[in-house]
N, C-alpha and C positions, 0 to 999 in steps of 0.2 A: 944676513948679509944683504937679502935684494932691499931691505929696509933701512940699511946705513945704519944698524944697528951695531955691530960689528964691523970692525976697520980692516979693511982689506978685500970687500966685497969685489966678484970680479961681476954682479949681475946689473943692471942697471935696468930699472923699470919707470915707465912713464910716470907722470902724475897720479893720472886717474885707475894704471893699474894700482900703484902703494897705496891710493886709498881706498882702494876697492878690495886689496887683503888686508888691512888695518882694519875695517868696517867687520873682518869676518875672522879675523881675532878677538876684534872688542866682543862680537857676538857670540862667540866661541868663549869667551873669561866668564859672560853674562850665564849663558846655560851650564860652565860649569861650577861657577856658583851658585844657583838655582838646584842642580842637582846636589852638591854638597847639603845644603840647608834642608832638603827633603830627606836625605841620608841620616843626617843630624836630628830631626825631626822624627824621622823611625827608631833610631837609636832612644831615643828618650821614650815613646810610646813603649818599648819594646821592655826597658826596663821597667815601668808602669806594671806593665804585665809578669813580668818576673815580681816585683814586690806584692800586688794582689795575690799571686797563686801561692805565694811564700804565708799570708797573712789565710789566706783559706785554708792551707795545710798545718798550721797552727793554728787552727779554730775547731780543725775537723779530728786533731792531736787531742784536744782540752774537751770538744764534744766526746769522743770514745771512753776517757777518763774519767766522765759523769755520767756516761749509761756504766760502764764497768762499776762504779759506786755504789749506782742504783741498784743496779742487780746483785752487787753483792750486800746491800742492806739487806731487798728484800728476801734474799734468801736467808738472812740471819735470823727475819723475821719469820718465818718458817712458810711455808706452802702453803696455810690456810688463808693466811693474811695474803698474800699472792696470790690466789683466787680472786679473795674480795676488793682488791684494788682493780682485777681486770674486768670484775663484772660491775665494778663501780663505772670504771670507765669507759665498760659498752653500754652502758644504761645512756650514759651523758651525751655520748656520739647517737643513739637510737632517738633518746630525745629531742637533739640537732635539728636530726634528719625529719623528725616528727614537725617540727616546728616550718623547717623548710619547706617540706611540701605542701603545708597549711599556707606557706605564701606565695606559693606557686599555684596554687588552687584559686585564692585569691585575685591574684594578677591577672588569671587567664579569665576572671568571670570580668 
């Protein structure tokens, strides 16, 4: 009403007060569109993250289903054979390790 917005106003304001609350409306529409668009802007980030943790939990579904595989091959293949894959594969990590520290030795001379 004090804006002659609305007919029937009983308020009557100077010039420079109506422009001095229109100045802080306009700035008042400005921040709360700025916040919408940051709100807006979360909401998407936020889905983002819903979709990654959806795509990790069906990774981490299909990982469990291929150790479950594996172990149950190697059990079909009996204990001995499961020995010699473990000790296959601490040979290769000692070797690694072997290798590593040879360039560690290295570097530091």
């Amino acid at each position: 009403k004090a804006l002659k917005l609305e007919k029937g106003g009983e308020i009557e304001l100077e010039k420079e007060e109506e422009d001095h609350v229109r100045g802080l409306l306009e700035e008042q529409l400005e921040l709360t569109q700025d916040v919408m668009k940051q709100h807006n802007d979360g909401v998407e980030l936020e889905l983002q993250i819903v979709k990654a943790r959806l795509e990790l939990a069906k990774l981490h579904s299909r990982y469990a289903e291929i150790i479950g595989d594996v172990v149950d091959k190697r059990r079909a293949l009996g204990s001995k054979c499961w020995e010699k894959e473990t000790v296959k594969l601490y040979e290769m990590v000692k070797s690694g390790d072997y290798k590593i520290n040879q360039m560690r030795f290295m570097i530091q001379k």
